[in-house]
KEDRENBA-850644 format. One line per field, with one value per residue (C-alpha): x, z, y. Coordinates in pm, whole numbers, plus 32768, in hexadecimal, padded with zeros to 4 digits. Example, Ala and Ser with C-alpha at 12.3 -4.5 7.8 and 13.67 -1.06 7.14 Angstrom:
KEDRENBA-850644
X <- [84CE, 8557]
Z <- [830C, 82CA]
Y <- [7E3E, 7F96]
//
This chain:
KEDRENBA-850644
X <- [85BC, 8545, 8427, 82F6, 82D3, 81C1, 8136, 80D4, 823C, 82A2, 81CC, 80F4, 7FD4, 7FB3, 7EC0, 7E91, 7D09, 7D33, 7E1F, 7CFF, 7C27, 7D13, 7D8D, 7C9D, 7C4D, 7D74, 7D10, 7D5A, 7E79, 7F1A, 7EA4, 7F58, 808B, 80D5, 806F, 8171, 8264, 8224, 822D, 8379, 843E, 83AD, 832E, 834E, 842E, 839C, 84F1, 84CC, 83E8, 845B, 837D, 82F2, 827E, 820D, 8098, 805C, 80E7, 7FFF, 7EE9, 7EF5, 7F32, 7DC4, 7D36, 7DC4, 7D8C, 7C07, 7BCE, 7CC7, 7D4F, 7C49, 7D4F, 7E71, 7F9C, 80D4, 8199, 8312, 837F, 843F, 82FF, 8287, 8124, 8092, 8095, 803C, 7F2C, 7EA7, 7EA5, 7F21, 7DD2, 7CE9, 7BA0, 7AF8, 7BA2, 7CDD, 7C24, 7B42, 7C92, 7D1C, 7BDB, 7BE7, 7D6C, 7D15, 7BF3, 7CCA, 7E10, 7D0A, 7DE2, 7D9A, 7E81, 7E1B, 7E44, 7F61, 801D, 7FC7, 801D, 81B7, 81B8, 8148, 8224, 835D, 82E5, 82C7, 8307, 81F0, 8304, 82EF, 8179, 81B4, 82A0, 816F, 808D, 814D, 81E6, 8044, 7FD5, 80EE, 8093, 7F45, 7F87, 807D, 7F64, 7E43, 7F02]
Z <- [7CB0, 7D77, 7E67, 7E4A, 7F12, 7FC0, 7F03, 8030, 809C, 7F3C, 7F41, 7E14, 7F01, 7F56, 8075, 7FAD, 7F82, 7E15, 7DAA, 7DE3, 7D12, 7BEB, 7C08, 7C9D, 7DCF, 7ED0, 7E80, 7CD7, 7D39, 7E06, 7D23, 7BF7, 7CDC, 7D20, 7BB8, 7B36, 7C1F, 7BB7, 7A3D, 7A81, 7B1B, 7A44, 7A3A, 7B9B, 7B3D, 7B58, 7C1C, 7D06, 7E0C, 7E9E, 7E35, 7FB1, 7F6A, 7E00, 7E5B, 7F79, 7EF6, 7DA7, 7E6D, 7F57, 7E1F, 7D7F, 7EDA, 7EAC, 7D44, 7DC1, 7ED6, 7ECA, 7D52, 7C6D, 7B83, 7BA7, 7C0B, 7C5B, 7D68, 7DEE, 7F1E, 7F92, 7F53, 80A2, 8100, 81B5, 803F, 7F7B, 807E, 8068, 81E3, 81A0, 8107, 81F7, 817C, 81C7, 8091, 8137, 8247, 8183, 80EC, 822C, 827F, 812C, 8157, 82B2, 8243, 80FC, 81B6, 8307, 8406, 84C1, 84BE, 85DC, 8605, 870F, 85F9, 8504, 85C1, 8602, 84A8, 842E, 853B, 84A3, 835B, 82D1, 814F, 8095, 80A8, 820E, 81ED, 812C, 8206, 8339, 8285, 8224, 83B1, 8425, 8334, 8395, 850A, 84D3, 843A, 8549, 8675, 8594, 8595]
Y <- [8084, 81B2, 8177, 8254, 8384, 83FD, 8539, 85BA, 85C8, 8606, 8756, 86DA, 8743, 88A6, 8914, 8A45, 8A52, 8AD7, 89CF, 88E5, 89BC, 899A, 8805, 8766, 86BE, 8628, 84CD, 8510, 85A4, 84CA, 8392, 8467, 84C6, 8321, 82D9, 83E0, 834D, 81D4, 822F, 82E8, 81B0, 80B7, 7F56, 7EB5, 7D87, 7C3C, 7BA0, 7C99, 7BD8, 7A27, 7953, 7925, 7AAF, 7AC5, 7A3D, 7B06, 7C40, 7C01, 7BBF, 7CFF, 7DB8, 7D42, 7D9E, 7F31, 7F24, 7EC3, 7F8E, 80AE, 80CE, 8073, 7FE4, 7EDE, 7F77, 7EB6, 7F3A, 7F04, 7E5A, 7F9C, 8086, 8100, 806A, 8194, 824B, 80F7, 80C0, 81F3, 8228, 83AA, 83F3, 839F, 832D, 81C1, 80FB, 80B0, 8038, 7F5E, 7ECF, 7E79, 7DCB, 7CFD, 7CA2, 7C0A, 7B43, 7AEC, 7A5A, 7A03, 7AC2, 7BDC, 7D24, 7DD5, 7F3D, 7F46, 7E58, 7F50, 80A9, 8019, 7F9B, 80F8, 81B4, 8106, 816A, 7FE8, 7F9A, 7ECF, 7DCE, 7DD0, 7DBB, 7C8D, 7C0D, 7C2F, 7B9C, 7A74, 7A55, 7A71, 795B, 785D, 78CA, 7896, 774B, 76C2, 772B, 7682, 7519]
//
């Protein structure tokens, strides 16, 4: 299964002022541009997460369907979080995601966490993966 691709990097997003004009604003496009993509691979398959991922990965997809999506959207492990996340678009709902994931799983992902995860270019599996190493931290210091 082919992981998504940003449409920034794809080209689905001109800088041309009048291509704007004529499809619509960079956020509709890009939303259309993953869409497209997702429709074009296919169902995510359910096997495709261990059962020590499945929860977590549901859950931070109802958090981007809520604050970044505005519908469920099932993504793959292999799908690159800086384009799930929406952290290529810029605008407050990918921070306001973050924000819910933390107080969600109760960790914290601070930003110096976040900026090598992005500079390695991290997978929503590895997201997953974080999340799940935070908790059990979290856990072992709170005993």
């Amino acid at each position: 299964m082919t992981p998504l691709v940003s449409p920034i990097e794809s080209g689905d997003l001109s800088t041309n002022r009048w291509y704007h004009v004529l499809y619509g604003p960079r956020w509709g496009r890009y939303f259309e541009s993953l869409k497209t993509q997702m429709l074009a691979r296919g169902p995510v398959p359910v096997d495709i997460w261990d059962d020590s991922e499945v929860d977590i990965a549901r859950s931070i997809e109802s958090i981007l369907a809520e604050f970044c999506w505005g519908e469920p959207i099932q993504f793959h492990p292999d799908d690159p979080w800086w384009v799930i996340g929406e952290w290529e678009i810029g605008d407050y709902s990918e921070v306001e995601a973050h924000l819910e994931i933390e107080k969600h799983f109760d960790i914290s992902l601070p930003d110096e966490i976040m900026r090598e995860f992005f500079a390695r270019r991290g997978t929503f599996r590895d997201f997953v993966g974080m999340i799940a190493s935070r908790r059990r931290s979290a856990v072992t210091q709170g005993s």
